[in-house]
N, C-alpha and C positions, 0 to 999 in steps of 0.2 A: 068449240074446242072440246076436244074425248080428255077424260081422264084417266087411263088406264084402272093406276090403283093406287095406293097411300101404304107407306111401310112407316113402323119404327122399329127399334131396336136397343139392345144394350148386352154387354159384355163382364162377367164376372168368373174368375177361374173355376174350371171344373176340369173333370177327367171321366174320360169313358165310363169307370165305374159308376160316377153318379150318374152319368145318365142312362145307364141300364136301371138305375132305382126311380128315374123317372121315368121311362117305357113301362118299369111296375105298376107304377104309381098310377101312369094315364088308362093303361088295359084294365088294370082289375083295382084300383083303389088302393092298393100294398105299399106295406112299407115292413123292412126285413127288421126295423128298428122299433124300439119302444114309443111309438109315437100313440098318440089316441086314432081307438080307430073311429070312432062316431067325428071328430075332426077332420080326417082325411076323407072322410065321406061328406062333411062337408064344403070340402074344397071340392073335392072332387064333381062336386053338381055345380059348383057356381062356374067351374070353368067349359061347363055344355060343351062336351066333347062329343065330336061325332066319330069319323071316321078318321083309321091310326094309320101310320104309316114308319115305316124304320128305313133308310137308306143311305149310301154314303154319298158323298160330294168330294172327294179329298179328304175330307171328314166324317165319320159317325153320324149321326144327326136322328131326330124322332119328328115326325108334326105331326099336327092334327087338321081338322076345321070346325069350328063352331055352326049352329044353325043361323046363325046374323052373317056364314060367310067371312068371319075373321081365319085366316089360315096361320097357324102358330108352328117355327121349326127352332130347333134347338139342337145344337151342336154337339160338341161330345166337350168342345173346349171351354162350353159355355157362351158361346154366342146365341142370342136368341134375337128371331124376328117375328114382329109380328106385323100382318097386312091384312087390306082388304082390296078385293076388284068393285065390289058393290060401292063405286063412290060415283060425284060428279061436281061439277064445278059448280053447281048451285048447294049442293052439300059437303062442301069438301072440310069447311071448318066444324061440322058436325063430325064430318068421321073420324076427324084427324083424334078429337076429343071422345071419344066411340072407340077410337085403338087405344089411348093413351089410358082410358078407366079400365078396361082391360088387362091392359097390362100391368098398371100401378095397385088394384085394387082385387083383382084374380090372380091372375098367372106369380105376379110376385109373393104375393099372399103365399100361395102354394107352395111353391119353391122354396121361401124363406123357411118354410115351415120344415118340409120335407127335411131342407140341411142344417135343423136349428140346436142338433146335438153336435158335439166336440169341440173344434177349437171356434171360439169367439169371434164374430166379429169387432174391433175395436170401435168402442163407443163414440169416438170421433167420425166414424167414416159410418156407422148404422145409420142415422138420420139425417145424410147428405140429400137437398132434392134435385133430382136429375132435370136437367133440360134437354129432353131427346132430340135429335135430327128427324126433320119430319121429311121424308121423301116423296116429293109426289110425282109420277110415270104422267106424262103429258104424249096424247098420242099423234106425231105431226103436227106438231103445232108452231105458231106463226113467232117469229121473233117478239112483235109487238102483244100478242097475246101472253109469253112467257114472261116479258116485261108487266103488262096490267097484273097477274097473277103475283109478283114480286111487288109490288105497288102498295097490294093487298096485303101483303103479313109482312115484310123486308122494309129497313128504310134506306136500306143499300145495301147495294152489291160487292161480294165480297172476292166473288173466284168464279171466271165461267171455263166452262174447258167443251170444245167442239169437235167433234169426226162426222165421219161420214155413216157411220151408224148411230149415234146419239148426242147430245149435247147436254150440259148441264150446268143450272145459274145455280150457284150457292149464295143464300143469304146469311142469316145469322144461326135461324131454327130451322130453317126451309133448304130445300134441296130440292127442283127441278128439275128435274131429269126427262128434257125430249126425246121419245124414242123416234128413230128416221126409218128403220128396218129389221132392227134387232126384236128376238121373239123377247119376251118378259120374262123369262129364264135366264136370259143373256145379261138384259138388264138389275134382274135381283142377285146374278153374284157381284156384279161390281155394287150394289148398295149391302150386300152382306161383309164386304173386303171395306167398304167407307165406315163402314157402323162400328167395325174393330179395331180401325184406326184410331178413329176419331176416340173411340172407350178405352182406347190404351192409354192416347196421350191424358185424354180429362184422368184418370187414375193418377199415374204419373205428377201431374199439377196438385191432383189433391196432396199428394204425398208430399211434395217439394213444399205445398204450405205449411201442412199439419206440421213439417219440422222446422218452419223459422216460428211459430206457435210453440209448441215443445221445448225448443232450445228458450225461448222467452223465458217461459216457465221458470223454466232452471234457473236462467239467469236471476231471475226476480228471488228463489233462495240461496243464492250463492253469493248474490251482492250486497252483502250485508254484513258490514266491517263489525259487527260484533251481532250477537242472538242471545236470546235470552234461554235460562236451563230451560225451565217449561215448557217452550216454543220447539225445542229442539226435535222431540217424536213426531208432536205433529210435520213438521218439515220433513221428517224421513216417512213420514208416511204419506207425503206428498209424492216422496222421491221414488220410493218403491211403487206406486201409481204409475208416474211416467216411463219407472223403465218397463214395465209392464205393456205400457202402450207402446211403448219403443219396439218390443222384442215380438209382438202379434204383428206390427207393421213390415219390420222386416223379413218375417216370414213371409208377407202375402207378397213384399216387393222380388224376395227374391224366387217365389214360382214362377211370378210373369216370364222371366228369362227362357222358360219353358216352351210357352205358347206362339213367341213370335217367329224364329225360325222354322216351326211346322205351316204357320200360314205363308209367309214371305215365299217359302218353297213349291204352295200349291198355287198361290197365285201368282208364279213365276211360270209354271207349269202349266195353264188357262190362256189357250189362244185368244178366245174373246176379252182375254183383260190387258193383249198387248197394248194397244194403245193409249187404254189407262196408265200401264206401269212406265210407258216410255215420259212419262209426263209427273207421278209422283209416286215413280217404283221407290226413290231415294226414297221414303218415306218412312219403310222401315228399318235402314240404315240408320236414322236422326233416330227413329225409337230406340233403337239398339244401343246408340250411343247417349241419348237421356236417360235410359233404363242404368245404365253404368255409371253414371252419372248422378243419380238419385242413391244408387245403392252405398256409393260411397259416402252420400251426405248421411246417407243412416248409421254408416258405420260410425263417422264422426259422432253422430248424436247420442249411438248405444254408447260411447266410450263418453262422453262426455259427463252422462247421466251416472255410468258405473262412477268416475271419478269423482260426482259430487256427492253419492251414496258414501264412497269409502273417506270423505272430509268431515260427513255426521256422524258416522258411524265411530270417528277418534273421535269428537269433542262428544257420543252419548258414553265413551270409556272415561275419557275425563268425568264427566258427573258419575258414572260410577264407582271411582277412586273416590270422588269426595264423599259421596254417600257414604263409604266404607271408614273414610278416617273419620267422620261423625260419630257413627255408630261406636265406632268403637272410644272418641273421648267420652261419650253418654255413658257406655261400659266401664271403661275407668273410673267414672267417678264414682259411679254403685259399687264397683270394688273396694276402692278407697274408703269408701263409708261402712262399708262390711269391715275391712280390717281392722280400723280406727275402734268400733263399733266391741272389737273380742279385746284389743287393749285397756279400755275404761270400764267395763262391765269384769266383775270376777267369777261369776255364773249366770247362763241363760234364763231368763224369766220371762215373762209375759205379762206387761204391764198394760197402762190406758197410755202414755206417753211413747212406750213401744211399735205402737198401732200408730199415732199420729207421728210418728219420727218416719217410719216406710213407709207411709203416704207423703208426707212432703219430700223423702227421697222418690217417690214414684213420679211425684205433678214436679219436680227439679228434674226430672229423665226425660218425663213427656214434654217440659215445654222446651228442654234444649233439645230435643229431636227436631222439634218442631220450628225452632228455630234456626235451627242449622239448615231443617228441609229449606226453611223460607229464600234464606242466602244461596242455599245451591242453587236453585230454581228463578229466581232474582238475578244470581252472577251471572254476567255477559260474556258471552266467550266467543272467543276472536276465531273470525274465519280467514286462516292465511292462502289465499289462493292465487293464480296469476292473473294481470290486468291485462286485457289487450284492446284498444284502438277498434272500433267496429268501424271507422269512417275511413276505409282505402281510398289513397290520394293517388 
C-alpha cells in the first residue's frame, strides 16, 4: 500500500493583514512591529524555509517548503496546513510525529510570537493542548488494508463516507482518506474544508466550557449568605478578573461570525467538494447556529458577572459608610476632649501631665480606630441575591 502524504492542521482567527506581515516575516525576516529582531531571526532559521510562494484559493493564502519536504500554507483566515509527501507506511508514525514538532515547536512558536503584541490572549484558552486530526492520503488502497491501518492508531470507527473519487475512515485522531482518481490538490481542499470545521467546532466546545467554569466561579462568590469586610476586595478582585476573561472571550467569539460564511460560500462554490457538501454541507448551518448559540451564553455570563461586580461594589460603599462614621466618633471624641480641656484650664501651659494627657488621648484615638477597623472588617454583610434551581425537571 502507497501513502501519498500526511497533513495536519489547525485554525486561529486572522485577516489578510496579518498575513501580509507573515509573507514579511517568511521573505525577509520583518516585522513592521517592535518586536526583537535577533528573535525573529531566530525563528526565522528554525522554521528552514526554502522556497515562497503567495496565491489565492478562494482565499489569500502564503507557503512555503522545508528542506525535510514539510510544505506549510496559511491562509489569510488563518487556517494553516501543514504536510508532507516524503512519508510511507513503515514511517508513517514517525512523520505524523515530524509534522506535529514542527508545527507545535516552529511554525507556532513563530507566529505566536509575530502576533504577541495587543489584545491578549485569555489565559484560559493560551495553554489548551491541541489534539490534531492527522490525515493520511492512502493511494488505491484495499478496504482490508484501510482497515489494518485503523487497527493500528483507531480503536474504532467513527464515520466513513465513500464516492467514486475517494473514500474516508475517520477514527478519533486519524482521518483516512483513500484517493481512487482525484489528484492530491483535489483531495487537500477537502482536508483543508475538515480541518476548519473540525477548529471551529473544538473552539466553540472550548468556549461553551470555559463558561459553565466561569459561571462556577461566580457562583462560588455570590453564594455566600453573608462575607466578611476583609474578604470583600479580594472577591471583587476576583470579579473584575472574570469579567476581564469574559469580555476577551467574547470578543474572539464574536469574530468567528466573520470567517464562517466566507468559507461555507467557497466551498459551496468547489465542484470537487460537491459530493462532500451533499453529505455534511449542513455542517456549517449547526456551526452557524452553535456559534449563536454560545454567543448568547456569553452574553448571559458578561451580565451575569457585571451584576455580581455591582452587588460588591454596594456592600464595598457599605464598609465605606462605616469607616467614615468611625472616623468620625474617633474625631469626636478629640474634640470633646479639646473642649472640656479650654473649660478646666484658665490659661494654656505646658506641663509633664499635659504631654501624658495627649498621648493617652492619642493611644484612646489609635486604639478605637483600630477597633472599629477590627469590627468593620469582622462584620459579615449579607449578600441579598436571587436563588434559582440549577436542576430543570
Amino acid at each position: 500500500m502507497k501513502i501519498q502524504s500526511v497533513y495536519i492542521g489547525g485554525w486561529f482567527q486572522r485577516t489578510m493583514l496579518q498575513l501580509s506581515e507573515v509573507y514579511d516575516f517568511i521573505r525577509n525576516e520583518e516585522s513592521q512591529l517592535k518586536l526583537s529582531k535577533k528573535k525573529l531571526s531566530e525563528l526565522h532559521k528554525n522554521l528552514d524555509i526554502g522556497s515562497v510562494d503567495y496565491g489565492v484559493q478562494g482565499e489569500e493564502y502564503v507557503s512555503f517548503v522545508t528542506s525535510e519536504h514539510l510544505r506549510i500554507k496559511i491562509f489569510e483566515d488563518g487556517l494553516i496546513i501543514v504536510s508532507s509527501d516524503n512519508v510511507s507506511e513503515e514511517t508513517l508514525f514517525t512523520d505524523v510525529e515530524k509534522l506535529k514538532d514542527y508545527y507545535e515547536n516552529k511554525l507556532s512558536a513563530a507566529i505566536n510570537y509575530l502576533f504577541s503584541l495587543g489584545a491578549p490572549v485569555p489565559k484560559e484558552l493560551a495553554h489548551i493542548e491541541n489534539i490534531y486530526p492527522y490525515f493520511v492520503v492512502c493511494d488505491n488502497a484495499s478496504r482490508d488494508e484501510i482497515s489494518e491501518l485503523l487497527a493500528k492508531t483507531e480503536r474504532q470507527k467513527y464515520f466513513e463516507f465513500d464516492n467514486k473519487d475517494y473514500s474516508v475512515v475517520r477514527g478519533d485522531k486519524y482521518y483516512f482518506v483513500n484517493n481512487k482518481k482525484k489528484s492530491l490538490g483535489n483531495i487537500e481542499r477537502y482536508i483543508e474544508e475538515q480541518v476548519f470545521i473540525r477548529e471551529f467546532k473544538g473552539q466553540l466546545h472550548r468556549y461553551l466550557n470555559l463558561h459553565r467554569i466561569i459561571w462556577e466561579k461566580i457562583d462560588n462568590v455570590k453564594d455566600r449568605a453573608k462575607v466578611k469586610g476583609n474578604d470583600v476586595i479580594m472577591f471583587s478582585s476576583k470579579l473584575e478578573s472574570y469579567a476581564k476573561t469574559v469580555t476577551l472571550i467574547d470578543g474572539r467569539i464574536r469574530q468567528m461570525s466573520t470567517y464562517l460564511p466566507t468559507r461555507e460560500r467557497i466551498a459551496k462554490s468547489d465542484e470537487d467538494l460537491v459530493e462532500f457538501l451533499a453529505i455534511s454541507g449542513y455542517r456549517y448551518e449547526t456551526l452557524r447556529d452553535t456559534l449563536e448559540y454560545i454567543k448568547d451564553l456569553w452574553d448571559m455570563t458578561k451580565n451575569y458577572v457585571v451584576s455580581a461586580q455591582k452587588l460588591f461594589d454596594g456592600i464595598k460603599q457599605d464598609i465605606t459608610s462605616s469607616s467614615i462614621n468611625s472616623l468620625t466618633i474617633v474625631t469626636s471624641m478629640s474634640a470633646g476632649a479639646a473642649i472640656l480641656d479650654l473649660f478646666t484650664e484658665s490659661e494654656p501651659s505646658f506641663t509633664s501631665f499635659g504631654f501624658i494627657y495627649f498621648f493617652i488621648l492619642a493611644l484612646i484615638g489609635w486604639v478605637a480606630t483600630k477597633v472599629l477597623r477590627y469590627v468593620s472588617e469582622k462584620r459579615k454583610y449579607e449578600i441579598t441575591d436571587v436563588d434559582y434551581d440549577k436542576n430543570i425537571k
